[in-house]
N, C-alpha and C positions, 0 to 999 in steps of 0.2 A: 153651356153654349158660350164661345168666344169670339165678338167679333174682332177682325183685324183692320184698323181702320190709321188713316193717318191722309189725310185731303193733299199732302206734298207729293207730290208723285216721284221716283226713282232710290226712294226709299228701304226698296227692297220688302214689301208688304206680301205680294203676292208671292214670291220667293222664300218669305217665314213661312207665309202659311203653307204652302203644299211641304216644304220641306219638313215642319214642325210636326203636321199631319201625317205624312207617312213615315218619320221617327217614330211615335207612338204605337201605329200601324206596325212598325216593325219589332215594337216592343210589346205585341198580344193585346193594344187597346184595341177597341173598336172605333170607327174613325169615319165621320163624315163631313166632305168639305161642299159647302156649296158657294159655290161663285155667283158674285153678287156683281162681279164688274162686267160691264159690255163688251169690255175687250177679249176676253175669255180665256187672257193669259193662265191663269190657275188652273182651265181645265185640259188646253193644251199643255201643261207644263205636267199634267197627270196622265198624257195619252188618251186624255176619253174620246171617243170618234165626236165630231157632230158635223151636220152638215144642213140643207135646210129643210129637211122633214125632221129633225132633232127633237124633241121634247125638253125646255128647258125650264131653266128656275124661271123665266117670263111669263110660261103658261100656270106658272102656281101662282104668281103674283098677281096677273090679270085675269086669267081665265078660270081662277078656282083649281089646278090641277092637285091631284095629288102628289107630294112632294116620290112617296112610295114609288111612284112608277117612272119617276123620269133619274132618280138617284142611278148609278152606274159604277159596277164594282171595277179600279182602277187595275191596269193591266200589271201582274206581276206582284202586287204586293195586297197580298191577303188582310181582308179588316176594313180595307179602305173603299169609300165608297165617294164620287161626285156628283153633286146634282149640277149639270153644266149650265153655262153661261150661253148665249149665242146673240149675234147683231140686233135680233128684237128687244133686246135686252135696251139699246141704246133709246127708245120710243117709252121706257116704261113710267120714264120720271111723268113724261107729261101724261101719260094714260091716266097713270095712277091718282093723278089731282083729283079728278073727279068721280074716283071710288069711296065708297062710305069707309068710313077710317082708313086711311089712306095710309098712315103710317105702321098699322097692326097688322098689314096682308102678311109679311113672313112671320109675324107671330100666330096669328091664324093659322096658317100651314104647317108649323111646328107643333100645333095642337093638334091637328087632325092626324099627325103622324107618330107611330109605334118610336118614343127613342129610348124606350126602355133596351134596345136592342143595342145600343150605342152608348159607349164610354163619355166621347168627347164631339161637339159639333161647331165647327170652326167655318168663320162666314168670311171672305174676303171680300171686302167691299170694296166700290170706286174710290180712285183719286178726287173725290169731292166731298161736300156736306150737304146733299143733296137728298129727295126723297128714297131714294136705296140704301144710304149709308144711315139715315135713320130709322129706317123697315129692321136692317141690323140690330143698333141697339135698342130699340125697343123688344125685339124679339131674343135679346141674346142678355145674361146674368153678366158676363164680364168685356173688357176691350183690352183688347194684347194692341200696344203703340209699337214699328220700329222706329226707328228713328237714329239715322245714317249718323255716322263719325264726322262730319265736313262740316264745312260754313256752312250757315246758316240752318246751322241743324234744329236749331228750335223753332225757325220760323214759322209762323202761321199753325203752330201752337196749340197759342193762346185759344184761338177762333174752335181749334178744334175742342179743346177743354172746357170752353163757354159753351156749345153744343154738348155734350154731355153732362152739364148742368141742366141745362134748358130741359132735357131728357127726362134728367133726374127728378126735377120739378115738376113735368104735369105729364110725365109718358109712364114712365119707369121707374121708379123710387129706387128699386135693387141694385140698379146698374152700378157696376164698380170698373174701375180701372185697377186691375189686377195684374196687370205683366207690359213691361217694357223690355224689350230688345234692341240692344244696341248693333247695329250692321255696318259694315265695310270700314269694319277698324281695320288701322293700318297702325302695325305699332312701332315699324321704323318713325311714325313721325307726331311730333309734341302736338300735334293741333288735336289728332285724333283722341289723346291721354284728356288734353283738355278737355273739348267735347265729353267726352266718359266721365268724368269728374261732375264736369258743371249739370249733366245728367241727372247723375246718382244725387249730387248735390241739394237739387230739387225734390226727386221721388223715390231716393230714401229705397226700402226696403223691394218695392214694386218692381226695380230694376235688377234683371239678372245676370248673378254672376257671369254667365260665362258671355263674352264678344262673340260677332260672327265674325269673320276677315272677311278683306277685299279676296273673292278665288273667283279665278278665269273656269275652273271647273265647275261653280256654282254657277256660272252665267255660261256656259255651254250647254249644262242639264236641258235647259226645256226645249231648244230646237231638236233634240232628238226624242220629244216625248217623255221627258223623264224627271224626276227630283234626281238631286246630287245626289240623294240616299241608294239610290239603284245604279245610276249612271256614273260614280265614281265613289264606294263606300270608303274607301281609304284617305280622301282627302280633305285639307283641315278643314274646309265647308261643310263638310259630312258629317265631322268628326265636332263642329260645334253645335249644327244643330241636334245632333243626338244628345248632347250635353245638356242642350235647353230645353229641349224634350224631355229630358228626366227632371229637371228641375222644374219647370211648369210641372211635370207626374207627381213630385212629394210634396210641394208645396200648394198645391190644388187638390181637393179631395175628390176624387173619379166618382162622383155623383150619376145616376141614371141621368140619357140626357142631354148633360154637359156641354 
């Protein structure tokens, strides 16, 4: 289980994960994403319908649902499944205050749920460090960071790696930061090499070989319902995340699960 988290928004988070997801998907894993953001970009970006009779990851969080029944096989690509997001989503931080463990609700529902059927479970969470993006790591063995080529690309950080310590400390001992992705490299230009460098510089091994590039095809994919992976398989958006998809596959052992 992989959360994807990084509290800077335009990072390109929500675009690793669906894309990363239906790489694998397309590579024979089995594959479940569940959207943890209120905005619900990940699930539109996977065509799942929802509308406001939806059943979403909000009724598992507050309501007890089963995760089983609101998960959604995504259109076109076999393996992949979404548990969607929907605007209730946006009420759950405060609901959830005053539920008894408050931060163990998606680990709860991951227990209650068959993943032996599933390779890989990959959680996109909000642009925040808020009670959702910790329900994630508490509930999830690793954190996949992107984290953009531009200024200020390490900002706010820190804040976010002090929270996975704090995690570490009294939630989750397991938790590991397992996979960084570097996004919207542009490699006409030294700042982006920089960035890349000052990266790797830092975390070393965790950081994966391959860049994603800045693609207008990557940022076309969701308003038409789609990953780049289906929506233009030829192009070098497509052609990196598939790259990091294999390289998260060797370097991660496809545990029951995951």
């Amino acid at each position: 289980m992989i959360s994807v988290a990084n509290q800077k928004g335009g990072v390109g988070k929500t675009t690793t994960t669906v894309n990363i997801a239906a790489a694998l998907a397309m590579h024979g894993q089995r594959v479940l994403v569940v959207d943890l953001d209120p905005q619900g970009n990940a699930s539109t970006a996977l065509g799942v319908e929802r509308d406001n009779q939806t059943r979403s990851i909000y009724h598992c969080l507050v309501e007890d649902e089963e995760m089983s029944k609101l998960a959604q096989p995504v259109p076109d690509i076999p393996n992949l499944w979404c548990a969607p997001a929907t605007i209730d989503l946006a009420g759950a931080e405060i609901e959830l205050v005053s539920l008894v463990a408050r931060e163990a609700r998606l680990k709860r529902a991951f227990a209650a749920y068959d993943t032996s059927e599933l390779d890989y479970i990959l959680v996109d969470c909000p642009p925040s460090l808020g009670l959702l993006t910790v329900n994630a790591m508490v509930a999830c063995d690793e954190i996949m960071i992107p984290i953009q080529c531009e200024y200020y690309a390490l900002e706010g950080l820190g804040q976010l790696l002090r929270n996975v310590e704090l995690v570490q400390s009294h939630l989750n001992p397991g938790l590991d930061i397992s996979t960084i992705v570097l996004t919207m490299y542009d490699g006409r230009t030294r700042l982006s090499q920089q960035v890349a460098d000052e990266v790797r510089s830092h975390f070393g091994e965790v950081v994966l070989n391959t860049v994603v590039p800045r693609s207008v095809r990557v940022s076309e994919a969701p308003s038409y319902g789609q990953s780049v992976m289906t929506y233009d398989p030829s192009s070098t958006g497509a052609s990196a995340y598939g790259d990091s998809a294999r390289e998260i596959a060797h370097r991660l052992p496809t545990t029951t699960g995951r």
